[in-house]
C-alpha positions, 0 to 999 in steps of 0.5 A, spaced: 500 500 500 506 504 502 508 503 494 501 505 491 501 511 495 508 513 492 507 512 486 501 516 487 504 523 490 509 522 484 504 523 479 501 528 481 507 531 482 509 530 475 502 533 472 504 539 476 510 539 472 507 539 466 507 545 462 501 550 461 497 555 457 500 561 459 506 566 457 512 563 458 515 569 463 510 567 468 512 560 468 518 555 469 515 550 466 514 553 458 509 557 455 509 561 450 511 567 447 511 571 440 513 576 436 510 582 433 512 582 425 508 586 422 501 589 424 497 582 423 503 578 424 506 574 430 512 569 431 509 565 435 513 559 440 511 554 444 516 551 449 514 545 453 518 541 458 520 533 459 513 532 461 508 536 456 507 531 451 508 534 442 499 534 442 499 539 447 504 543 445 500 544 438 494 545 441 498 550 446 501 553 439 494 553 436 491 557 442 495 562 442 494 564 434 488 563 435 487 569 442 492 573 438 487 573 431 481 574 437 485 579 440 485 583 434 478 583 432 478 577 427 476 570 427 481 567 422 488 566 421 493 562 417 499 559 418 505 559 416 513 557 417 510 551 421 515 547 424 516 542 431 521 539 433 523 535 441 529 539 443 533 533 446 539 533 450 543 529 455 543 529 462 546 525 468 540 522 469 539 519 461 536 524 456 532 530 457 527 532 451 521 536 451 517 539 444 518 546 441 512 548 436 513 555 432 509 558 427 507 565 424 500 567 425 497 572 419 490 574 423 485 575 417 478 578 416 475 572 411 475 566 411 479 562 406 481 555 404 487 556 408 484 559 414 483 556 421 477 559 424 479 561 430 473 559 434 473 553 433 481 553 436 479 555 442 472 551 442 477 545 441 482 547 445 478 550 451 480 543 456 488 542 455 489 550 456 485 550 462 479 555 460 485 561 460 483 566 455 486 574 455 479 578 457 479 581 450 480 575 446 474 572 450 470 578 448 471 578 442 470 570 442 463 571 445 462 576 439 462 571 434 458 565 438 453 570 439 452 572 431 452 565 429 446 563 434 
């Protein structure tokens, strides 16, 4: 019993550790961040940690193009110079990796055959980022459910 209880705490420790949705300068364990490019375009990355899993850092990625484009006021974006990759590397211990997404986010008005519709992201992104949403965005998400209704 003493072991279940053990390898109980040492799970949830280890889901603690797991990176969430949030910028990565209010978190130790990755997050994400992004660079403004031109006035609809960002740089955004998406850094998680050995125990964030590759999904989770696309749905990260996906999340926070979305809340940019919401932020700005519209409901599309594309994508563009999308890349992921683990970051891997050697420690005492063994080896370490952990998944690191990038794209850039051109928001966009309309929708097109290349477009993601930035509701629908976050809809379906909603449980892995714990509900989070920038007060704007959330706004402007509402905005948008409502005139489809």
């Amino acid at each position: 019993m003493r072991r279940f209880s053990v390898v109980f705490v040492i799970c949830i420790l280890a889901a603690g550790c797991a990176t969430q949705y949030r910028p990565s300068d209010e978190s130790i364990t990755g997050g994400f961040s992004e660079t403004q490019l031109a006035p609809d375009t960002w740089r955004v990355l998406v850094e998680g940690n050995s125990f964030t899993s590759r999904r989770h850092a696309e749905q990260f990625l996906m999340r926070r193009c979305a809340e940019l484009a919401l932020e700005e006021g519209k409901r599309y974006f594309v994508l563009g110079d999308h890349d992921a990759w683990m970051n891997v590397r050697r420690t005492k211990s063994g080896v370490a990796a952990w998944p690191i997404n990038r794209a850039e986010v051109t928001v966009v008005s309309e929708r097109d055959r290349d477009t993601f519709d930035a509701v629908e992201i976050i809809e379906r992104t909603n449980a892995a980022a714990g509900g989070r949403l920038s007060a704007r965005a959330r706004r402007t998400f509402e905005t948008f459910k409502d005139s489809v209704s």
